[in-house]
N, C-alpha and C positions, 0 to 999 in steps of 0.2 A: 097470608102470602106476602102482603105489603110490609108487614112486620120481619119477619123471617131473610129480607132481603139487606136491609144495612145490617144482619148481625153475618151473612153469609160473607158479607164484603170486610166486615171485620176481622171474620178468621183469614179470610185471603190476604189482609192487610200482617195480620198478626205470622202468615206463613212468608210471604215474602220477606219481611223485617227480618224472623230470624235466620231466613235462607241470604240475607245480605249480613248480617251478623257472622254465619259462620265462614262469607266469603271472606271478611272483613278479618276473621280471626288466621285463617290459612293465609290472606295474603301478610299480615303481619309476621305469622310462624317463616314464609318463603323470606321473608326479608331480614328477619331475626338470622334465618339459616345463613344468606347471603352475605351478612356482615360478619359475619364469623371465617365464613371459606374466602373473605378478601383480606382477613384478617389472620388467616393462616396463610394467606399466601403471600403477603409481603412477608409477613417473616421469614418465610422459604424463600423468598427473591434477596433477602437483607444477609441471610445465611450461608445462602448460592455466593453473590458478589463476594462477601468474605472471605469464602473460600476459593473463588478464582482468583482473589488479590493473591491471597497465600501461595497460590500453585505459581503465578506467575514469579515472584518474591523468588520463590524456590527455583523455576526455569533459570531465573539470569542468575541467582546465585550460582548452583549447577555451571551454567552454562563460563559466566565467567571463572570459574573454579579450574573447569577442562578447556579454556583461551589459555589461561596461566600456563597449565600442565603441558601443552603441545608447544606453544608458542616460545617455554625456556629452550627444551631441545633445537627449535627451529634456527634461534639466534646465533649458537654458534655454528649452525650448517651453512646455513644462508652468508656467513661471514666467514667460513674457513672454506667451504665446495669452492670458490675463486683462485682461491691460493694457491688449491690440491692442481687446480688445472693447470694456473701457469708454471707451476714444477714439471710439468708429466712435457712428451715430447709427441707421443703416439695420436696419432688422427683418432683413432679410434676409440683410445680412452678417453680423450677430452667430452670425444659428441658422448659418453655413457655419462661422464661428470655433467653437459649441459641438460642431458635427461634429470637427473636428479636436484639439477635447482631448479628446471621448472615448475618439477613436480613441488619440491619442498616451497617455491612460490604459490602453487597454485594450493597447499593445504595451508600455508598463511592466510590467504584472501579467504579464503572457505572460513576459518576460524575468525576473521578481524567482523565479517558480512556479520555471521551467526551471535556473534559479542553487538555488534550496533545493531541489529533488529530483534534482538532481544531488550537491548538497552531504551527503546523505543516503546516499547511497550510501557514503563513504569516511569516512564522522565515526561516532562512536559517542557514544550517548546519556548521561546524567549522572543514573542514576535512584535518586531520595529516595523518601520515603514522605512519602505527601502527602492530604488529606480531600478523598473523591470528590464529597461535598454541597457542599463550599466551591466548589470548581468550577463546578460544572453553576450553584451562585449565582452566583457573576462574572457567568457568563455570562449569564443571566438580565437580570442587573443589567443588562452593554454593551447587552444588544440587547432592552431594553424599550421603549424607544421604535419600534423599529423591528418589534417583534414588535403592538404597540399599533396603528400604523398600518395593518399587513395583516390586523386584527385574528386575532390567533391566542394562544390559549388557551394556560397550560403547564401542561402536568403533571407535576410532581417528584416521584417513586416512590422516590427516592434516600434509604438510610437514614443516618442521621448517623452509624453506627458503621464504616463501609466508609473503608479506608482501600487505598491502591494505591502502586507501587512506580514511578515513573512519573518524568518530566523533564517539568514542570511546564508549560512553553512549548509544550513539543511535544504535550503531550495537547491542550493550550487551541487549539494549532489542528486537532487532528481535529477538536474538537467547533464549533470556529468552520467548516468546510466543510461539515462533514454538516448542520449547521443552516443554514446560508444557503442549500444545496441543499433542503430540506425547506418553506424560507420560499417558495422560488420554484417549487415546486409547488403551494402552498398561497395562490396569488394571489386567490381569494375568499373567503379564512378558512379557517380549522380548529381542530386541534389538536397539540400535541407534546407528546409523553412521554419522558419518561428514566426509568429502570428501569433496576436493578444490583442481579445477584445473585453468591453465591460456587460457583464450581466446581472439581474435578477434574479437573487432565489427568494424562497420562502424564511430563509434563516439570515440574509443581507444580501449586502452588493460583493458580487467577486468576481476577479479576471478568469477568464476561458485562456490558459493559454493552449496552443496547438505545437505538434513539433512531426513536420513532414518531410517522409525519406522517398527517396523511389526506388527504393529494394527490390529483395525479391517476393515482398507482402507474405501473408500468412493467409491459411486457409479458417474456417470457422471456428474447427476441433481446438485449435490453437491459439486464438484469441479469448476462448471460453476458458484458459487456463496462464496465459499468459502472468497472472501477477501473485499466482499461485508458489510456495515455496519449496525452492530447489526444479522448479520446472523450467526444461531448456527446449526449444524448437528443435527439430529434427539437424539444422545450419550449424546449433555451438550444441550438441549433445555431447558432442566430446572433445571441444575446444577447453583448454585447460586454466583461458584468460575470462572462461564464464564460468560463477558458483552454481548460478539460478538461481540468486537471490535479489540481485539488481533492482527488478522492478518489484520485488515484493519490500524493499527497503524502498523504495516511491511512493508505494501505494500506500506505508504505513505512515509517513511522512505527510503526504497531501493529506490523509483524514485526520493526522492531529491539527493540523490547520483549519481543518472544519471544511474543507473541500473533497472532492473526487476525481480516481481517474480514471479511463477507460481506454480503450484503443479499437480504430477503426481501421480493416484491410479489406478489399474487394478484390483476393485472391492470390495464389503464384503470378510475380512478375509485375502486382500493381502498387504494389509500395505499399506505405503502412504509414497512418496520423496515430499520433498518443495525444491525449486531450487529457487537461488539469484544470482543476478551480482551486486559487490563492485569494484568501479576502483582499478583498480594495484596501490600498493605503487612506 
C-alpha cells in the first residue's frame, strides 16, 4: 500500500500537467485566433476610413459642382430683380419682385452654408493666438446698430487677459451665428452676455466661453437637435434669413479646434446659454 501511494500521486501529477498542457495549448489557439480577428479588423477600420475619405472627397466635390451650377443663375437675378423693380411703377409688382429676391437671397445663403460645411470637413484649420476681448469687440462694433434696433443690451464679462489658439475667421463666424440666433429670439429686447473662463480637460487647457440671450429659450426636444443639419426651432422654421445650418457650421468648427459645444435652456421664456471650448492661447 505504502508503495502504490507516490506512484498513485504520480499519475495525478502526470494528469494535471497534461490537463494544464492542453489549457495551455487552447489558450494559445484563443490568442492565435484573437490576433488575427484584430488583425482583420484594422484592416477593415484602414479600408472603412479610406473610403469615407473618398465619400467625403466626392460630397464637396458634388457639392461644390451644384454651388457653381445654382449660384451662376443666381448672379444675374440677384443683380438684375433691382433693376426690374426700379422700372415697374405698380405697388403690387414691386412686393411680387421683393418676393423673388428674397427668395433668390435665401437659396444663395442655403448654397454658400452647404459649400462651407462641406468645405469643413476636408480643410484644416490655421490656428494663431489671438485676444478673446478684441473679438467678442468686432463684434459688438458690426452688429451695434443692429443690436440698437432690437434693442438688446450687451454684456461683456470677457477679461482682457484671455487669449486663444484659434483661426480667427472661423471663431468670428461661431460668434456671428450664435448671435444672430440669440438676436432672433430676443425680438422684443433683452439681454446678451459673453463670459469666458479658463478650464481643464484631459486633452489640455481651454477657454469655456458662454454666450447668454434671454429669449424665448427652448424646450428639451430642441436642444437634443439643436446643431443638428438643416434643423430649425419651431420661431425661424420658416424664416427665409435661417438655412438651419448655422450652428451646425459652429459645431463643425469648435471640434476642428479640438473643443465642444452644447447649449443649455430651462424652458419657454427662460433664455437659452450656448457654451464652447477654444484652446488656451
Amino acid at each position: 500500500m505504502i508503495d502504490e501511494y507516490p506512484k498513485k500521486l504520480e499519475e495525478e501529477l502526470e494528469k494535471k500537467n497534461a490537463q494544464i498542457e492542453e489549457l495551455n495549448r487552447k489558450l494559445n489557439e484563443t490568442e492565435r485566433k484573437l490576433n488575427e480577428l484584430n488583425r482583420d479588423l484594422e484592416q477593415r477600420v484602414i479600408e472603412r476610413t479610406v473610403e469615407v475619405n473618398r465619400l467625403l472627397l466626392h460630397k464637396t466635390k458634388f457639392i461644390d459642382n451644384l454651388s457653381h451650377d445654382l449660384g451662376t443663375p443666381l448672379t444675374p437675378l440677384l443683380a438684375l430683380l433691382p433693376v426690374i423693380k426700379e422700372e415697374v411703377s405698380d405697388t403690387k409688382t414691386k412686393e411680387l419682385i421683393d418676393t423673388c429676391i428674397r427668395n433668390a437671397e435665401y437659396i444663395k445663403r442655403v448654397v454658400n452654408n452647404t459649400k462651407k460645411l462641406a468645405e469643413l470637413s476636408t480643410t484644416d484649420l490655421y490656428l494663431k493666438r489671438e485676444n478673446l476681448l478684441e473679438i467678442v469687440n468686432d463684434l459688438q462694433e458690426k452688429y451695434k446698430a443692429v443690436f440698437k434696433s432690437f434693442n438688446i443690451n450687451i454684456e461683456n464679462n470677457v477679461d482682457e487677459n484671455i487669449y486663444v489658439k484659434t483661426e480667427k475667421s472661423r471663431l468670428i463666424e461661431v460668434f456671428d451665428h450664435v448671435s444672430s440666433n440669440a438676436v432672433n429670439s430676443m425680438l422684443d429686447g433683452g439681454t446678451l452676455t459673453f463670459d469666458a473662463e479658463k478650464v481643464e480637460k484631459k486633452t489640455g487647457s481651454f477657454i469655456e466661453i458662454s454666450i447668454h440671450d434671454t429669449g424665448v429659450g427652448l424646450s428639451s426636444d430642441k436642444t437634443d437637435h439643436l446643431f443638428d443639419e438643416f434643423y430649425k426651432t419651431d420661431e425661424s422654421r420658416h424664416k427665409l434669413d435661417s438655412t438651419g445650418l448655422g450652428l451646425t457650421i459652429c459645431k463643425r468648427i469648435v471640434e476642428k479646434h479640438g473643443g465642444r459645444i452644447w447649449v443649455k435652456s430651462y424652458g419657454a421664456g427662460k433664455g437659452t446659454t450656448i457654451y464652447f471650448t477654444i484652446p488656451l492661447g
